[in-house]
Structures are given as C-alpha cells and as structure tokens.
PDB file with one MODEL, atoms N, CA, C and O in Angstrom:
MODEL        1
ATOM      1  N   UNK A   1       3.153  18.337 -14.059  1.00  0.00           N
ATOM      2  CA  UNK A   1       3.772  17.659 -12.923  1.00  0.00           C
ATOM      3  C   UNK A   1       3.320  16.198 -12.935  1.00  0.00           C
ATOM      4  O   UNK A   1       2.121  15.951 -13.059  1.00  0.00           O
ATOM      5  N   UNK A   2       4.306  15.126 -12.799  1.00  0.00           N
ATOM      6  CA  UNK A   2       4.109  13.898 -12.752  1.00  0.00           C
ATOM      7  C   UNK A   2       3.588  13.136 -11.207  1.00  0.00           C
ATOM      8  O   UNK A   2       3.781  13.690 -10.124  1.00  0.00           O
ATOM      9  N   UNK A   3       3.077  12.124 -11.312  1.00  0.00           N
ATOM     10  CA  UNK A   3       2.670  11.991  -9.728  1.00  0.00           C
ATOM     11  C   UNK A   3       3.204  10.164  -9.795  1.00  0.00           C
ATOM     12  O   UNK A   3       3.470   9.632 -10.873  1.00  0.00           O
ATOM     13  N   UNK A   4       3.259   9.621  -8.829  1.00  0.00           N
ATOM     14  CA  UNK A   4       3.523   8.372  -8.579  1.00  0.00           C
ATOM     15  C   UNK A   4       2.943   7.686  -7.497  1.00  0.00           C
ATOM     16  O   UNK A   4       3.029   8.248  -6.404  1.00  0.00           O
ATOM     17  N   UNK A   5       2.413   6.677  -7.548  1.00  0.00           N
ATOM     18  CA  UNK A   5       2.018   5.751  -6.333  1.00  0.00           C
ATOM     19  C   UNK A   5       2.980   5.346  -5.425  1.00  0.00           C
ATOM     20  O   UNK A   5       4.144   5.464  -5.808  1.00  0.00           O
ATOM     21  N   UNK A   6       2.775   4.866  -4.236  1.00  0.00           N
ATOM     22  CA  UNK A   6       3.530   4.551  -3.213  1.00  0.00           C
ATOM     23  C   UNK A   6       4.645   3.835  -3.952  1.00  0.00           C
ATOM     24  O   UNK A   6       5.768   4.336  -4.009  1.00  0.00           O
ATOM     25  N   UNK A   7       4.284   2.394  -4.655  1.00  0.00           N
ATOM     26  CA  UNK A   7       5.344   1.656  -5.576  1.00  0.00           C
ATOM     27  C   UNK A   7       6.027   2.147  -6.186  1.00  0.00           C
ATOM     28  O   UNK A   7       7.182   1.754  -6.022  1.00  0.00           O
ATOM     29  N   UNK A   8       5.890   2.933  -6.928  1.00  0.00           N
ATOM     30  CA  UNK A   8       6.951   3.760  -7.957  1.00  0.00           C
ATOM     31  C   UNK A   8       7.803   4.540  -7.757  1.00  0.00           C
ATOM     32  O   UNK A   8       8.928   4.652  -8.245  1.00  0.00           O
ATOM     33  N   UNK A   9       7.037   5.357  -6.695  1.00  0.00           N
ATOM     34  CA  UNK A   9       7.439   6.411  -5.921  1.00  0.00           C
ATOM     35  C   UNK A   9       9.222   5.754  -5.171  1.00  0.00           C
ATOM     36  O   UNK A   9      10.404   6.087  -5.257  1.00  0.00           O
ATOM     37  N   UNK A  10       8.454   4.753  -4.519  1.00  0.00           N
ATOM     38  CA  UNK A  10       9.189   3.718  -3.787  1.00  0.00           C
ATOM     39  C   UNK A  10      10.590   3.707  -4.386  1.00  0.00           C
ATOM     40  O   UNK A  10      11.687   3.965  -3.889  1.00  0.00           O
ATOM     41  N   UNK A  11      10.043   3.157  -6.167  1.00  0.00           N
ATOM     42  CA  UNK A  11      11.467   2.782  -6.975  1.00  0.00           C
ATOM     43  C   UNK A  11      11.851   4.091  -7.394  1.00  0.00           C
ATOM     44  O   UNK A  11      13.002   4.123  -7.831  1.00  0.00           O
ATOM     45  N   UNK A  12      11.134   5.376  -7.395  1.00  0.00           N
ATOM     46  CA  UNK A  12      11.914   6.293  -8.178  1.00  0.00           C
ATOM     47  C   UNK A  12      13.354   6.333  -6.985  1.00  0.00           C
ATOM     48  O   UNK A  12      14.515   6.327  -7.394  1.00  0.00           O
ATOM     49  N   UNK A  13      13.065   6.364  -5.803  1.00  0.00           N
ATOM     50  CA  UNK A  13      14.005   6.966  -4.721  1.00  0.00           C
ATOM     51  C   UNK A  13      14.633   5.990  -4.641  1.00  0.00           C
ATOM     52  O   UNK A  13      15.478   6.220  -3.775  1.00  0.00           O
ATOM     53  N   UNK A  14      14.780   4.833  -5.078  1.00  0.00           N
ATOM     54  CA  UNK A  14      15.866   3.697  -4.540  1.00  0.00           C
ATOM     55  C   UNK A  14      15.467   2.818  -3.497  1.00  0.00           C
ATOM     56  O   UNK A  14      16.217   1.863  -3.297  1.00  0.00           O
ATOM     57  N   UNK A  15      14.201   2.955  -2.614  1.00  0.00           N
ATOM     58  CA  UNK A  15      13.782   2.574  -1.619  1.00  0.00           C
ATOM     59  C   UNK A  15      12.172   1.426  -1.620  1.00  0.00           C
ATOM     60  O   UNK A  15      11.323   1.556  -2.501  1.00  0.00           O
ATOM     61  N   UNK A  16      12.024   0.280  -0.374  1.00  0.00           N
ATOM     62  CA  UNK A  16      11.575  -0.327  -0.668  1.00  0.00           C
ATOM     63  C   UNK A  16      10.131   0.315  -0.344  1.00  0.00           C
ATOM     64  O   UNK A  16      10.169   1.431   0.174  1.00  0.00           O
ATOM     65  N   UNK A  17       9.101  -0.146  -0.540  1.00  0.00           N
ATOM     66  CA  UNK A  17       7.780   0.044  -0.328  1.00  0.00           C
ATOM     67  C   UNK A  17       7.222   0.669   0.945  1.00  0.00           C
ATOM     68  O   UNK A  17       6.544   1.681   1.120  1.00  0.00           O
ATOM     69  N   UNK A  18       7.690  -0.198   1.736  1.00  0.00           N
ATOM     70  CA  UNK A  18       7.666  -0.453   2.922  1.00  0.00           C
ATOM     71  C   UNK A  18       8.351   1.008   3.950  1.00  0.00           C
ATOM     72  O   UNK A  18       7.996   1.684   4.915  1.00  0.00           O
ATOM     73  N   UNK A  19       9.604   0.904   2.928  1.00  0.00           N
ATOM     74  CA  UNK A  19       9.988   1.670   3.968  1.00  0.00           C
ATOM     75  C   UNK A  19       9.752   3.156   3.743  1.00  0.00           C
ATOM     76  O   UNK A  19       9.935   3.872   4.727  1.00  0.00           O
ATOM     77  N   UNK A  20       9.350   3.778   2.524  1.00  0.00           N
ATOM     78  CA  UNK A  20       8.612   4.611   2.634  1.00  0.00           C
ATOM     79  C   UNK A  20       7.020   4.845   3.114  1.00  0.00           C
ATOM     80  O   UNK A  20       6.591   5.824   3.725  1.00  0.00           O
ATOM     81  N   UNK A  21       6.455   3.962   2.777  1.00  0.00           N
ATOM     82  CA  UNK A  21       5.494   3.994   3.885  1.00  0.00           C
ATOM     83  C   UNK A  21       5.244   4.264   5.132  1.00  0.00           C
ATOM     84  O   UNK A  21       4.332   5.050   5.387  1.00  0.00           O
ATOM     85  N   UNK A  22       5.952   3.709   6.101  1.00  0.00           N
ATOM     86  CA  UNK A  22       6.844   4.090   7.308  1.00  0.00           C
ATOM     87  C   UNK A  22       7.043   5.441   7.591  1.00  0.00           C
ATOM     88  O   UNK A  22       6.472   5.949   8.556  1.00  0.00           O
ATOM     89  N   UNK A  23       7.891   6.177   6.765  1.00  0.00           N
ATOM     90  CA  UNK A  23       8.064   7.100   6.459  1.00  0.00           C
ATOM     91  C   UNK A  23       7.418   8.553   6.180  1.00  0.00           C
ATOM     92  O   UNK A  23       7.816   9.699   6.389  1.00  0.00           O
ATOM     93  N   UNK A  24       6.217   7.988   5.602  1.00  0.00           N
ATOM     94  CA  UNK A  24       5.413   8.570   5.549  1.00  0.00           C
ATOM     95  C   UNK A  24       3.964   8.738   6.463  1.00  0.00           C
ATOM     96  O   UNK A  24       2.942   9.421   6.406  1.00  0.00           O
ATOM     97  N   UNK A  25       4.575   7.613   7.385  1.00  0.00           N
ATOM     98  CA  UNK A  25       3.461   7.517   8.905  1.00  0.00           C
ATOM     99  C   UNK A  25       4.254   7.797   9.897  1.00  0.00           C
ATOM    100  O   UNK A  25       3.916   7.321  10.981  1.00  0.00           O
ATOM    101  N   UNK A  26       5.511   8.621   9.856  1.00  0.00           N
ATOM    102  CA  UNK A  26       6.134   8.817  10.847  1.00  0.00           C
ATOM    103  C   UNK A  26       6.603  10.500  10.767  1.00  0.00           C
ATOM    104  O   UNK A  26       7.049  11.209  11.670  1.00  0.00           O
ATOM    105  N   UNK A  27       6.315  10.838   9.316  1.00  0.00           N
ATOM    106  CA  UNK A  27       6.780  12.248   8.923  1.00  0.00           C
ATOM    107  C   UNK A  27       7.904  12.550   8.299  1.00  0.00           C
ATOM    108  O   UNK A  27       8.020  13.739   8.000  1.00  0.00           O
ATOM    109  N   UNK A  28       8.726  11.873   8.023  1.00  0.00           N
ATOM    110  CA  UNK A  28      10.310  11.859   8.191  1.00  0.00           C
ATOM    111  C   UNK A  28      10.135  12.120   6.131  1.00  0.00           C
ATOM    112  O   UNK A  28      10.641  13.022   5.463  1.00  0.00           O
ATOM    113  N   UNK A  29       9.216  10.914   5.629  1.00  0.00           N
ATOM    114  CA  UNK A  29       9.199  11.661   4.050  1.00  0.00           C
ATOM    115  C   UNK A  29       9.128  12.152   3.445  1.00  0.00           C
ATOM    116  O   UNK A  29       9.752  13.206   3.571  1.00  0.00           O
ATOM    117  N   UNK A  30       8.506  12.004   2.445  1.00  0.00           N
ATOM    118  CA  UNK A  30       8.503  13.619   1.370  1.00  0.00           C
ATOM    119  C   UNK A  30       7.198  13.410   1.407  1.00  0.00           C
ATOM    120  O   UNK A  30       6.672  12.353   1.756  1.00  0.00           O
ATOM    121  N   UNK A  31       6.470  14.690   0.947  1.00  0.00           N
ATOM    122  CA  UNK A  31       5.216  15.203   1.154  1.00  0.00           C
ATOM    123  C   UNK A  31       4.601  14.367   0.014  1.00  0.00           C
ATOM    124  O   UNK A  31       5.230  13.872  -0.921  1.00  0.00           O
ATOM    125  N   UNK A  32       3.288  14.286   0.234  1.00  0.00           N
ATOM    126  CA  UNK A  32       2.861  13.437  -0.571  1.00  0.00           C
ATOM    127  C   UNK A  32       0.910  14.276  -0.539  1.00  0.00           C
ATOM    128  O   UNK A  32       0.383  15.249   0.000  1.00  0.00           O
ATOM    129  N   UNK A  33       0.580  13.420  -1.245  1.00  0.00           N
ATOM    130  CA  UNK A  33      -1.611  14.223  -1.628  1.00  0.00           C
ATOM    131  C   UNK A  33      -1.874  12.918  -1.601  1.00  0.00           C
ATOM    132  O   UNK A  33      -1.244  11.882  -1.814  1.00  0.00           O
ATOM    133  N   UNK A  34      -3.186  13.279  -1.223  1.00  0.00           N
ATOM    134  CA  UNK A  34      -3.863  11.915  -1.093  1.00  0.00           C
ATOM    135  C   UNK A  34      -5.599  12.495  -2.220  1.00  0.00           C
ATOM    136  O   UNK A  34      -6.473  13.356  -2.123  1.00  0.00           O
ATOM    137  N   UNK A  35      -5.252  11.395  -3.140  1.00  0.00           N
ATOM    138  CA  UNK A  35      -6.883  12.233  -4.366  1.00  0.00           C
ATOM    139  C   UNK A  35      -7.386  10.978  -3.584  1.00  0.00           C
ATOM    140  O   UNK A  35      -6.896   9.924  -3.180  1.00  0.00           O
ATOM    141  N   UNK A  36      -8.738  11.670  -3.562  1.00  0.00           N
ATOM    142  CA  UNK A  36      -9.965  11.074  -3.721  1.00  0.00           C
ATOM    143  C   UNK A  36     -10.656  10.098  -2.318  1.00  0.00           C
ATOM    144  O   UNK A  36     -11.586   9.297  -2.237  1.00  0.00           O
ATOM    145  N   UNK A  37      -9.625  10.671  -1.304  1.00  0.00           N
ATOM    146  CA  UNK A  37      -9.468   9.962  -0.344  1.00  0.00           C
ATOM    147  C   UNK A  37      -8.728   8.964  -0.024  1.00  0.00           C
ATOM    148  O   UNK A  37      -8.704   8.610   1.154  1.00  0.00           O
ATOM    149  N   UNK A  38      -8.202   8.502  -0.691  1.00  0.00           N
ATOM    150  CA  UNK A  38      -7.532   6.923  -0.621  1.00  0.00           C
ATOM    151  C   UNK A  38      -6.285   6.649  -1.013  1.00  0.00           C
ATOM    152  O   UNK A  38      -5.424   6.049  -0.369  1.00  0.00           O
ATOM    153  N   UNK A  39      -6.182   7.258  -2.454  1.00  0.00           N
ATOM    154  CA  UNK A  39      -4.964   7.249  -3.224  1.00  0.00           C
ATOM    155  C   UNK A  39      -3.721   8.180  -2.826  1.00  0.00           C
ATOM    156  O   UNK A  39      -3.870   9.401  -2.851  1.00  0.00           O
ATOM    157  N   UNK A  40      -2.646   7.677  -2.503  1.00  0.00           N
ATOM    158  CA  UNK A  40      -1.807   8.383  -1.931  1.00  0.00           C
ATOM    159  C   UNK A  40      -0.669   8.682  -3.576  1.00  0.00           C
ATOM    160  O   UNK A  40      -0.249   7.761  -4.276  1.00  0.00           O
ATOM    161  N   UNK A  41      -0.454   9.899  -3.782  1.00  0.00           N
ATOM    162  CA  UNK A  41       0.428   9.907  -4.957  1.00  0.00           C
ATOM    163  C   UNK A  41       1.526  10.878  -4.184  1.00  0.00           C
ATOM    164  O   UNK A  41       1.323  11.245  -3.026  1.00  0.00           O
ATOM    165  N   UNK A  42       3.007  11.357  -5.119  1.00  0.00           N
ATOM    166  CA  UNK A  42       4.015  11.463  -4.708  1.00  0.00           C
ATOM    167  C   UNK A  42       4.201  12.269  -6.008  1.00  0.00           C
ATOM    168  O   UNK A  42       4.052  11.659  -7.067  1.00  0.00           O
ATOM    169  N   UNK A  43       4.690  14.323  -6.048  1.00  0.00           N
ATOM    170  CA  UNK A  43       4.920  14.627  -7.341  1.00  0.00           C
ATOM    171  C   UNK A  43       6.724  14.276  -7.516  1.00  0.00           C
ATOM    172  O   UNK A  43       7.619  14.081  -6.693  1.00  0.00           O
ATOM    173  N   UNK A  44       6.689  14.308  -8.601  1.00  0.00           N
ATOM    174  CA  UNK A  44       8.558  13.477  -8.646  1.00  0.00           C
ATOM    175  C   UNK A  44       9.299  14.731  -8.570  1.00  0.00           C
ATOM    176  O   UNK A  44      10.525  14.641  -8.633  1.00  0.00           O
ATOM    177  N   UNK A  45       8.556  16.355  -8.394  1.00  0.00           N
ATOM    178  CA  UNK A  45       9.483  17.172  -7.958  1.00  0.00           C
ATOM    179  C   UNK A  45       9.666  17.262  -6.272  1.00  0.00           C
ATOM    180  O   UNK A  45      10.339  18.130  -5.717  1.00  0.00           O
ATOM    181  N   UNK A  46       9.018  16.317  -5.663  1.00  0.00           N
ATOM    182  CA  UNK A  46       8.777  16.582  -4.203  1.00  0.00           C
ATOM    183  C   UNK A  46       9.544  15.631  -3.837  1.00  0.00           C
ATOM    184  O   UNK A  46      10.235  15.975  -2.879  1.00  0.00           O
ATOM    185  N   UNK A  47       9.766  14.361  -4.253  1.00  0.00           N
ATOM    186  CA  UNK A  47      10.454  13.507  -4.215  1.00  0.00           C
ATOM    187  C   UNK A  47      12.285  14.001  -4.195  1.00  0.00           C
ATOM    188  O   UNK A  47      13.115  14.076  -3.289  1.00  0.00           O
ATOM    189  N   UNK A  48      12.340  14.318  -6.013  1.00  0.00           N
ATOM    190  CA  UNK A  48      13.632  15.280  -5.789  1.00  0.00           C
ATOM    191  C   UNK A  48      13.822  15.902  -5.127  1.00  0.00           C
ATOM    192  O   UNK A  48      15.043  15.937  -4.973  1.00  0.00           O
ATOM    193  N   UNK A  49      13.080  16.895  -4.172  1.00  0.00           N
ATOM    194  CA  UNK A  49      13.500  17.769  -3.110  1.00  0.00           C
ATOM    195  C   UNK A  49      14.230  17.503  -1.676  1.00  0.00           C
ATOM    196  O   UNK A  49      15.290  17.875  -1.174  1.00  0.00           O
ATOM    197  N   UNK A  50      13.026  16.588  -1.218  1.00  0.00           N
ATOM    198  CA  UNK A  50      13.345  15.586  -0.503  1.00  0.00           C
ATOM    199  C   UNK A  50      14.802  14.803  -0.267  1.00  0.00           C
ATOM    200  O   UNK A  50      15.515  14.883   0.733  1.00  0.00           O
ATOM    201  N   UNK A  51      15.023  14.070  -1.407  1.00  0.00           N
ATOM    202  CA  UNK A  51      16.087  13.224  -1.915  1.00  0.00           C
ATOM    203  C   UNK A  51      17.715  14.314  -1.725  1.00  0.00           C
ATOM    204  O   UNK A  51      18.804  13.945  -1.285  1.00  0.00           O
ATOM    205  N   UNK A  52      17.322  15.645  -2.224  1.00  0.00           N
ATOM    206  CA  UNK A  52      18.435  16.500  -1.922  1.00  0.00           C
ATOM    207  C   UNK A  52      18.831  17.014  -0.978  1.00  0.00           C
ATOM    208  O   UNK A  52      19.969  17.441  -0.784  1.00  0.00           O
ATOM    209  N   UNK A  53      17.313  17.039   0.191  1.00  0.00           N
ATOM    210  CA  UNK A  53      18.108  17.075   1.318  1.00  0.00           C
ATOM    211  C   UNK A  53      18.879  16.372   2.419  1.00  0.00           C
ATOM    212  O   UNK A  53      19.175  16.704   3.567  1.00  0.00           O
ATOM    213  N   UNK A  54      19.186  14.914   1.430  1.00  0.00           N
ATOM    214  CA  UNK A  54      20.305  14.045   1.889  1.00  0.00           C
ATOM    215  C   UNK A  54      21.753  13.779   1.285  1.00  0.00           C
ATOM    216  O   UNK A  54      22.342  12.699   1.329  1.00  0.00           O
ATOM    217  N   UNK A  55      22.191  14.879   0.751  1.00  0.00           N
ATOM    218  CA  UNK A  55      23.370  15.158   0.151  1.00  0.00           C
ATOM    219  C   UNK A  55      24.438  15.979   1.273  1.00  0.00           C
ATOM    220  O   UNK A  55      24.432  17.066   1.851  1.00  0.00           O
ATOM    221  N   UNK A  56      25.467  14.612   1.199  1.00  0.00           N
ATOM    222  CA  UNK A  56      26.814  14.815   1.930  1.00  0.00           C
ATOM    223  C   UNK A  56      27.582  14.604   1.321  1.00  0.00           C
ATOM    224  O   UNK A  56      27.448  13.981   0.268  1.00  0.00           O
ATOM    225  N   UNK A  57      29.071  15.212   1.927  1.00  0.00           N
ATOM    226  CA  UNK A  57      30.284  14.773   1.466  1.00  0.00           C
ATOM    227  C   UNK A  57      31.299  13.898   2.111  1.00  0.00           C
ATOM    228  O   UNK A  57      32.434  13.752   1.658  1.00  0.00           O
ATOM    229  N   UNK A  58      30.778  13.230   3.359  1.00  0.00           N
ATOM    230  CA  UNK A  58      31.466  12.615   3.580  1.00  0.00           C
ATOM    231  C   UNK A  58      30.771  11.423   4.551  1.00  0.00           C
ATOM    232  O   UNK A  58      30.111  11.968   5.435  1.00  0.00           O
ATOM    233  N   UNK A  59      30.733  10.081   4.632  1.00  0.00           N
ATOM    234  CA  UNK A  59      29.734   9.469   5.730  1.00  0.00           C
ATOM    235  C   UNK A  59      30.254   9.770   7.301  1.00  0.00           C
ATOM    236  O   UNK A  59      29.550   9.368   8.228  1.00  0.00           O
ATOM    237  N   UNK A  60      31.269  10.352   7.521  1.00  0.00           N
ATOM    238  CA  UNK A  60      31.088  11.353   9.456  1.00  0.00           C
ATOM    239  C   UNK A  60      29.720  12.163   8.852  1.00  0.00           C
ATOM    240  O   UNK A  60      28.659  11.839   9.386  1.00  0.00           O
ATOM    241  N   UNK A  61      29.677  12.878   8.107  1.00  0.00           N
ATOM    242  CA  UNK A  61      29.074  13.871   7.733  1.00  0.00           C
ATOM    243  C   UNK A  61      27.392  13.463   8.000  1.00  0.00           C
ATOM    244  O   UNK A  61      26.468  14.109   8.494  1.00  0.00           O
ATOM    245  N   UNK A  62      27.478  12.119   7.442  1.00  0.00           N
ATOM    246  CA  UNK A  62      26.143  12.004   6.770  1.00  0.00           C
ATOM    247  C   UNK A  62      25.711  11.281   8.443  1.00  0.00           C
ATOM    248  O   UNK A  62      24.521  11.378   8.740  1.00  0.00           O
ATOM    249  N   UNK A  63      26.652  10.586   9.483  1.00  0.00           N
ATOM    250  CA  UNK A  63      26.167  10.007  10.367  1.00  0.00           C
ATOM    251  C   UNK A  63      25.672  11.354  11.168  1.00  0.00           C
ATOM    252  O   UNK A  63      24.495  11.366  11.528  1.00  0.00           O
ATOM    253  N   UNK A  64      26.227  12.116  11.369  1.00  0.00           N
ATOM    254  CA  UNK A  64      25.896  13.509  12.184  1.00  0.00           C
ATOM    255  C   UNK A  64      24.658  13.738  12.321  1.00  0.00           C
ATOM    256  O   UNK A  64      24.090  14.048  13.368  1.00  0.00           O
ATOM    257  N   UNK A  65      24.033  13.547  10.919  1.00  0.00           N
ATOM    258  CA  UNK A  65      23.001  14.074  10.581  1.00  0.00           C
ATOM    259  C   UNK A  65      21.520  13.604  10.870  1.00  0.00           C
ATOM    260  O   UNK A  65      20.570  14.264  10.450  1.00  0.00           O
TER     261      UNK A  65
ENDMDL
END
C-alpha cells in the first residue's frame, strides 16, 4: 500500500492543499494515519474510495447531494 503526504495526496485528488486540509479538520475527507505523531499520510486506496463516493450522473444530481 502506497501512502502520500498532505501535498501529494492533495495532487493525487485534483485538489489544493489547503483545501484538503480543511477537510480533514472538519471530517468531511478521506481517512488519513498520522506515523510518528506528526506526519499525516493518506493510503491512495483510501483516497480512491473516498473520491468514488462523489460519482454522479448528472450536476441536479450532484447539487442534491
């Protein structure tokens, strides 16, 4: 399993730094580990999971949501 830092993480999803961060102090992101105390990493299958549960077919659809 691959892991990613906030940054990467950031670019794997399309999204800026920031706003996963946010995200991740608000709950709304994908699960993430923190090694060693400090280091926050991201596995890129948790990410994908995440990421799929924003799949619509239509934007009514996606505003609903």
């Amino acid at each position: 399993m691959a892991y990613l830092r906030t940054t990467d993480a950031a670019k794997y999803l399309g999204l800026g730094k920031s706003t996963l961060e946010r995200k991740r102090f608000d709950g709304s992101g994908p699960i993430f580990r923190k090694l060693g105390g400090k280091a926050v990493v991201y596995a890129t299958d948790d990410l994908d999971a995440w990421a799929s549960k924003s799949i619509f077919g239509s934007t009514s659809e996606a505003q609903a949501a």
